[in-house]
BAFI-3210 file (N, C-alpha, C; in Angstrom, 3 decimals, decimal comma, padded with zeros to 6 digits):
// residues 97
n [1|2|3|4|5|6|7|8|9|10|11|12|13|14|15|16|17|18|19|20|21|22|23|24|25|26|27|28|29|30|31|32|33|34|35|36|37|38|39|40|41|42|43|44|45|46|47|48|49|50|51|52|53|54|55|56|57|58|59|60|61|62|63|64|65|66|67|68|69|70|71|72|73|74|75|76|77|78|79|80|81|82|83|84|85|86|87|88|89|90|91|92|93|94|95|96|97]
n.u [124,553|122,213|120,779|121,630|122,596|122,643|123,422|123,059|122,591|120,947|118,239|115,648|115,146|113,387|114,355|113,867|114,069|113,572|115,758|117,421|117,850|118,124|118,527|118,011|119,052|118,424|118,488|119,774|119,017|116,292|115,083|115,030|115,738|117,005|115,745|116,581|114,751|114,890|113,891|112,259|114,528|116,775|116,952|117,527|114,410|113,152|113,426|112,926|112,170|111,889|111,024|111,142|108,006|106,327|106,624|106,827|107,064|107,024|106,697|107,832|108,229|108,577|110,574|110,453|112,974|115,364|115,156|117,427|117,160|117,269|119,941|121,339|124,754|126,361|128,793|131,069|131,300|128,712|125,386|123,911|125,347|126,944|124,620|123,280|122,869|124,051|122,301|121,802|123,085|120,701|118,564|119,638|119,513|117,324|116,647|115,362|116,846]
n.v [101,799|103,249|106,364|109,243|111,819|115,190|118,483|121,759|121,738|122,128|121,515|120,303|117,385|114,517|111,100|107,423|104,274|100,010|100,154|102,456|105,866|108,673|112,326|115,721|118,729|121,368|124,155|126,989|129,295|129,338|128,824|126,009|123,498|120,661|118,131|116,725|114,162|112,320|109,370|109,242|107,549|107,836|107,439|107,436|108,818|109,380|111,865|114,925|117,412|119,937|123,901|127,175|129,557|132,587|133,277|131,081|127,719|124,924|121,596|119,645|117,206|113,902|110,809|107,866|106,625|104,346|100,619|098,487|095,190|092,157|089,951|087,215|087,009|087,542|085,268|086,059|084,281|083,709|083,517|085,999|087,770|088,648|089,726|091,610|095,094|098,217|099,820|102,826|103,433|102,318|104,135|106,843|106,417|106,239|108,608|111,773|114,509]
n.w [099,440|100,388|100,117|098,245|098,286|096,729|095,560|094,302|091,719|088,834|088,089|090,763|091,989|093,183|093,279|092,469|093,561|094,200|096,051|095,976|096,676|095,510|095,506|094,877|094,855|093,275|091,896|093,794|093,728|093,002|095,478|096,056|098,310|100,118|102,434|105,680|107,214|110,604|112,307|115,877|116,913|115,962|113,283|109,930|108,080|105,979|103,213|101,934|099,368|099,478|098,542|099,023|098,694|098,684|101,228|102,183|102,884|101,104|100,585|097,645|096,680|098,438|099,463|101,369|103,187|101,937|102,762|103,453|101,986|102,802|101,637|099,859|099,386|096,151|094,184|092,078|090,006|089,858|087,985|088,807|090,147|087,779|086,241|087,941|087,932|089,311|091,803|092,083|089,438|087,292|089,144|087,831|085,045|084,807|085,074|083,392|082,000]
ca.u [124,355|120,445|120,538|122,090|122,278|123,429|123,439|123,369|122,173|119,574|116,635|115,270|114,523|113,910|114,265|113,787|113,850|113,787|117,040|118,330|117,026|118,742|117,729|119,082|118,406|118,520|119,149|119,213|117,723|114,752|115,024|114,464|116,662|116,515|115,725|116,306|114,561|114,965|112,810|112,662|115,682|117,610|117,714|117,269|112,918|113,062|114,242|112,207|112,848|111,284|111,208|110,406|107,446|105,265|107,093|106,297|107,884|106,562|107,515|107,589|108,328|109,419|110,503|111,463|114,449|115,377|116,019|118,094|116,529|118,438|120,090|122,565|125,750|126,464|130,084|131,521|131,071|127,371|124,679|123,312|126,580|127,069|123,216|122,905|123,477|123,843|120,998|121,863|123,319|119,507|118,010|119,912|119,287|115,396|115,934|115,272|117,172]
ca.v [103,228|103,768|107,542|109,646|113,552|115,726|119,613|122,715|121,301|123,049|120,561|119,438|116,286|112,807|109,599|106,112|102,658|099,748|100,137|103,568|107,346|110,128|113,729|116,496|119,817|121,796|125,452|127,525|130,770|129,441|128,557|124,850|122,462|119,098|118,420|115,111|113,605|111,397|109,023|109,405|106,714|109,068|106,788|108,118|108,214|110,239|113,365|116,125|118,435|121,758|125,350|128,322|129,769|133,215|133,708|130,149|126,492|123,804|120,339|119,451|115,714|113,375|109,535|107,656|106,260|102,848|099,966|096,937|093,801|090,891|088,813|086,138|087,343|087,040|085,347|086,470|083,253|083,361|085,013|086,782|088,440|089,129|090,264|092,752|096,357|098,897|100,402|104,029|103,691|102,265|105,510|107,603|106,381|106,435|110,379|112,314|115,703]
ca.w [099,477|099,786|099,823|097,636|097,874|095,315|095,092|093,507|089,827|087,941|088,607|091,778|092,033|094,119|092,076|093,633|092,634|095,194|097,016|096,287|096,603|094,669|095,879|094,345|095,935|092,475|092,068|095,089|093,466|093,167|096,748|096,589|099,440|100,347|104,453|105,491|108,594|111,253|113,271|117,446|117,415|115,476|112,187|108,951|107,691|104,581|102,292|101,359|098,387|099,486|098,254|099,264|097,918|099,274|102,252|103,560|102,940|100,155|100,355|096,354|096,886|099,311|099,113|102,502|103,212|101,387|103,800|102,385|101,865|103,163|100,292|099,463|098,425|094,531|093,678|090,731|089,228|089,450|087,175|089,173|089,817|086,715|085,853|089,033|087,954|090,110|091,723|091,664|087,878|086,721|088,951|087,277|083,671|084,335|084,654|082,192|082,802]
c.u [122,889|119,974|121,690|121,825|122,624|123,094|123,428|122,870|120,962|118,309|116,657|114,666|114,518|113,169|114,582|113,507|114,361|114,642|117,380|117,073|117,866|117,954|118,715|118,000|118,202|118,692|118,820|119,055|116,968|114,530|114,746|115,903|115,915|116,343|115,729|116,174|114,813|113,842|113,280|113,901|116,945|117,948|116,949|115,795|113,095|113,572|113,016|112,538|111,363|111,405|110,388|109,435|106,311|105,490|106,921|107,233|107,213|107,335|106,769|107,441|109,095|109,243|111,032|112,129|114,522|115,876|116,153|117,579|117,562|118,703|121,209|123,791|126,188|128,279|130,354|131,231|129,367|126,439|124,289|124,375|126,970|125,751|122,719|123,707|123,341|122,646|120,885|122,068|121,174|118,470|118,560|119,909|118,213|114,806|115,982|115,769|116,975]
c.v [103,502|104,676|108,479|111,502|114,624|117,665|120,280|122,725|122,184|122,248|119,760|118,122|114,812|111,552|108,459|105,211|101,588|099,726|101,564|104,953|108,080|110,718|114,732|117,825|120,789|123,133|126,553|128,870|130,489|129,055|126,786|124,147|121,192|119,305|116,360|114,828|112,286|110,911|109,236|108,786|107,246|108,062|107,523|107,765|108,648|111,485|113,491|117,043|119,750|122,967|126,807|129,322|130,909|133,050|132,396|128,447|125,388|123,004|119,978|117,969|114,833|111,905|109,171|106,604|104,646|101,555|098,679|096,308|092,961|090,298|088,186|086,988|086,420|086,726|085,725|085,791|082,659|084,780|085,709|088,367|089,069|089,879|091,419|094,363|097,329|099,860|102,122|104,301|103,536|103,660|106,664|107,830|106,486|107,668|110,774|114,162|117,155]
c.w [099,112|098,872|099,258|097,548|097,421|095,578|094,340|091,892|089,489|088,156|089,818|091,559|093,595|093,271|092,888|092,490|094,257|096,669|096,888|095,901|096,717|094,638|095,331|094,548|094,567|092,861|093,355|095,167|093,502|094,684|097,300|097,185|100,064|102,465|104,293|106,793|109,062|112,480|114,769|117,569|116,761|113,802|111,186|108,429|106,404|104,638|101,827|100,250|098,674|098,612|099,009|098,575|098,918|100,533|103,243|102,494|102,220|100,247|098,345|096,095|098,140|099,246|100,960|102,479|102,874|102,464|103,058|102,221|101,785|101,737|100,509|098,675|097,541|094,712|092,375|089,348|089,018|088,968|087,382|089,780|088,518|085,924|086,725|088,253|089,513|090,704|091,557|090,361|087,559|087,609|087,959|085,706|083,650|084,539|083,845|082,288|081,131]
res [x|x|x|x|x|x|x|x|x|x|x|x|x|x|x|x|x|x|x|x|x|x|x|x|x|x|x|x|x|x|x|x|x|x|x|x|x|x|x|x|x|x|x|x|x|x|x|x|x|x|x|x|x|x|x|x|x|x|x|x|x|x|x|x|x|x|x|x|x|x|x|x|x|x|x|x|x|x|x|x|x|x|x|x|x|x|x|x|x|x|x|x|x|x|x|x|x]
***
């Protein structure tokens, strides 16, 4: 799960770490929304966290889109299996809300 997109919360944000990107569109009085584009082949490039600001359209941040990196699958029985956290849990502990 690369991308991650969240709503409605009180703080906008986009948080990244090698594999995953959590966007969160935050409150939508102040007018800010996420946009998320695609390249000519129709695959996903990146998320935007916009707002509206003076009658016209601010991008505030934007990360693009995480693409896997091949790997060896971990068995259960090896450490690395057991040493891998999740990559969305460690974005989400390195926010600070």
């Amino acid at each position: 799960m690369p991308l991650v997109l969240m709503g409605h919360s009180h703080n906008g944000v986009i948080a990244r770490n090698d594999e995953v990107v959590y966007a969160n569109s935050g409150c939508f009085l102040d007018g800010s929304h996420l946009v998320v584009r695609r390249d000519p082949s129709g695959r996903l490039e990146k998320v935007e966290l916009r707002a509206w600001r003076n009658d016209a359209v601010v991008v505030l941040d934007a990360a693009p889109y995480p693409r896997p990196h091949p790997r060896a699958p971990a068995t259960r029985s090896s450490p690395t299996a057991r040493s891998r956290t999740c990559p969305l849990r460690q974005v989400l502990e390195s926010m600070s809300f």
